[in-house]
C-alpha positions as CSV (number, residue, x, y, z in Angstrom):
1,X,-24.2,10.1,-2.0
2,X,-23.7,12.8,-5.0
3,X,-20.4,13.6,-3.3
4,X,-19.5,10.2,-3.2
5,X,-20.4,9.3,-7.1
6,X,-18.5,12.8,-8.3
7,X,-15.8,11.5,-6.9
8,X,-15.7,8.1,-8.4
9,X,-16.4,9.6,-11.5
10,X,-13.3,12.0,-11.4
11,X,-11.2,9.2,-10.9
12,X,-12.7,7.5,-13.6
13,X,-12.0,10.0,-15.7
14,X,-8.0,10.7,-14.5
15,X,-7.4,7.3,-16.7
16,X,-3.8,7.4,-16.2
17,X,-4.0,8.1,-12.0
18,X,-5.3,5.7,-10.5
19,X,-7.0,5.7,-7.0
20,X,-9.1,3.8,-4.3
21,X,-12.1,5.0,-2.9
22,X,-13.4,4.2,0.8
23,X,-16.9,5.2,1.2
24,X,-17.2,5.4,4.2
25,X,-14.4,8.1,5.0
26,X,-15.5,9.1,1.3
27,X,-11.1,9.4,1.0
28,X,-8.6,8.8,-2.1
29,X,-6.3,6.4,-0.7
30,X,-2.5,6.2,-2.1
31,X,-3.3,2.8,-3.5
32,X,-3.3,1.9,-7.4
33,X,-7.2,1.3,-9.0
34,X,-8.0,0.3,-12.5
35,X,-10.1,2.9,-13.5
36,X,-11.2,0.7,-16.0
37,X,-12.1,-2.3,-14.1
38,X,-15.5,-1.1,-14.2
39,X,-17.7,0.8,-16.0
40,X,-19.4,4.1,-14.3
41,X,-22.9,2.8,-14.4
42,X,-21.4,-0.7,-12.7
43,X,-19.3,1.3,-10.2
44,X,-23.0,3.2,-9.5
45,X,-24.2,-0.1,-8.8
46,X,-21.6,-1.8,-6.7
47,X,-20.9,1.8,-4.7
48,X,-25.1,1.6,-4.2
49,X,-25.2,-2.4,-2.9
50,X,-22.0,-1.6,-1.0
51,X,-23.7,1.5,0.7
52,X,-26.5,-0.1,1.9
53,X,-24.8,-3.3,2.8
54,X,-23.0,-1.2,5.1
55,X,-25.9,0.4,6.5
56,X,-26.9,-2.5,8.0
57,X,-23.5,-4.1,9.1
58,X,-21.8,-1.3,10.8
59,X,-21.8,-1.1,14.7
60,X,-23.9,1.9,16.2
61,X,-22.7,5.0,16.1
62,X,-21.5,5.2,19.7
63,X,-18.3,2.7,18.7
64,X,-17.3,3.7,15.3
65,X,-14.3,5.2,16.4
66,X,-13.2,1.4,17.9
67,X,-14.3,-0.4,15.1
68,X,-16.2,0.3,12.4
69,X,-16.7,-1.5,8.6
70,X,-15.9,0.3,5.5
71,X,-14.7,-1.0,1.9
72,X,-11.9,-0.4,-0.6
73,X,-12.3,-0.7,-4.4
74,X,-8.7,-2.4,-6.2
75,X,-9.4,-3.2,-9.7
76,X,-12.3,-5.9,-10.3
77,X,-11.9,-7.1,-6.5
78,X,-13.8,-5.1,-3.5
79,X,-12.2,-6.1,-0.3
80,X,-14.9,-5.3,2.8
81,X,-13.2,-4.6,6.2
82,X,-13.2,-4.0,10.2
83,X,-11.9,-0.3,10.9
84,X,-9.9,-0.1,14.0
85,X,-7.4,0.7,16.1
86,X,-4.0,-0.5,15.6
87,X,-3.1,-3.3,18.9
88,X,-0.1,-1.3,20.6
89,X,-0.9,1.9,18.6
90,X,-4.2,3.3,19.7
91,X,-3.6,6.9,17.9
92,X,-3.0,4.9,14.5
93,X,-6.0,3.3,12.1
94,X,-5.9,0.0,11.1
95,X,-8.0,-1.2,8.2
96,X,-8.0,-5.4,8.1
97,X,-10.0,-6.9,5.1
98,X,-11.9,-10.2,6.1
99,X,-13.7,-10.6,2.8
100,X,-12.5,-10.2,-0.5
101,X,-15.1,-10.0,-3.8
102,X,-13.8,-10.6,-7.1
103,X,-15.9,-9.8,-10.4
104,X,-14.5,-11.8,-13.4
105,X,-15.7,-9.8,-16.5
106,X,-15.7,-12.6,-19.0
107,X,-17.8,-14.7,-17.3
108,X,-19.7,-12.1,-14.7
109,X,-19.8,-13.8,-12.2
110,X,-18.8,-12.9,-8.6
111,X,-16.3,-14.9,-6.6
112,X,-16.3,-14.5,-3.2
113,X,-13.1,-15.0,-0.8
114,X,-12.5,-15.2,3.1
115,X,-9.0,-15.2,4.6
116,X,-7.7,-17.7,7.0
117,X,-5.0,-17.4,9.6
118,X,-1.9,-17.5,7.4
119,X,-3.4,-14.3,6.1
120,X,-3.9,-15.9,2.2
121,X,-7.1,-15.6,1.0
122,X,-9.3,-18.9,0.2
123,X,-12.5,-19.2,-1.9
124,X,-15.9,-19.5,0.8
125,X,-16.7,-23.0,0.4
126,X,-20.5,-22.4,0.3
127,X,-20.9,-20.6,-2.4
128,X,-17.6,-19.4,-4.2
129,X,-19.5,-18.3,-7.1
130,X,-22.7,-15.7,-7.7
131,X,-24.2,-13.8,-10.4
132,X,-24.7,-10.6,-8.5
133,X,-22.9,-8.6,-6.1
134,X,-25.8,-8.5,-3.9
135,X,-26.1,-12.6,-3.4
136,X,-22.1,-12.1,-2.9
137,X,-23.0,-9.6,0.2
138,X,-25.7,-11.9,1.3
139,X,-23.9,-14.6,2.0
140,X,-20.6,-13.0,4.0
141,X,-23.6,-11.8,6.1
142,X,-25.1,-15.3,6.5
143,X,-21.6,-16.5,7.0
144,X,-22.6,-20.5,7.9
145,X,-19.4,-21.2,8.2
146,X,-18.5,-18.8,10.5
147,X,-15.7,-17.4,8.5
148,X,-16.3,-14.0,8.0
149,X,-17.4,-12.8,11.5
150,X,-16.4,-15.5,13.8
């Protein structure tokens, strides 16, 4: 977990190079972040709920390598997703976001997003909005709707 939080916070202090971070490989990805979407005690805290969010969602260990769940951080929206082979490329990595979390800092609040079929993403009828990341991460996991997991 150290590891993991040194590494957020050298990319929070690179403010001009921005980066993504995917706990779960603990990689920088070649994708743009705004380091200051978040402030380093609020990036602990989400990189905390997301870790243990994780620990319970993701498949045993035995089937990682053909799906797994994992997260990537793009400004003031997480995006949580299914790890997996590419169909018709088996040697490449695939990483498919089904839920998409947005913080709006003026009004901190979290909205929370699923994607349909036409691959845009729609706000979870439910509950769109929460005040905490957590309640956000509760409720893809109760998924009513069926949305989020099938």
């Amino acid at each position: 977990m150290e590891e993991k939080l040194g590494g957020i916070k050298a990319a929070l202090s690179n403010k001009g190079q921005g980066k993504v971070w995917n706990t779960v490989e603990n990689l920088e990805l070649s994708t743009s972040f705004d380091a200051m979407a978040f402030s380093k005690e609020h990036l602990r805290d989400i990189e905390s709920s997301l870790t243990i969010w994780l620990a319970i969602r993701r498949p045993e260990e035995e089937i990682r390598s053909k799906l797994d769940l994992g997260y990537t951080i793009k400004g003031q929206d997480l995006f949580l997703e299914e790890i997996r082979p590419v169909f018709k490329k088996p040697g490449e990595i695939g990483r498919y976001p089904f839920a998409k979390v947005k913080y709006e800092k003026t009004s901190e609040l979290w909205k929370i997003y699923w994607m349909r079929g036409n691959l845009k993403w729609y706000a979870y009828d439910p509950k769109p909005v929460v005040d905490k990341l957590e309640l956000a991460l509760e409720e893809i996991m109760r998924d009513q709707h069926h949305c989020f997991f099938g």
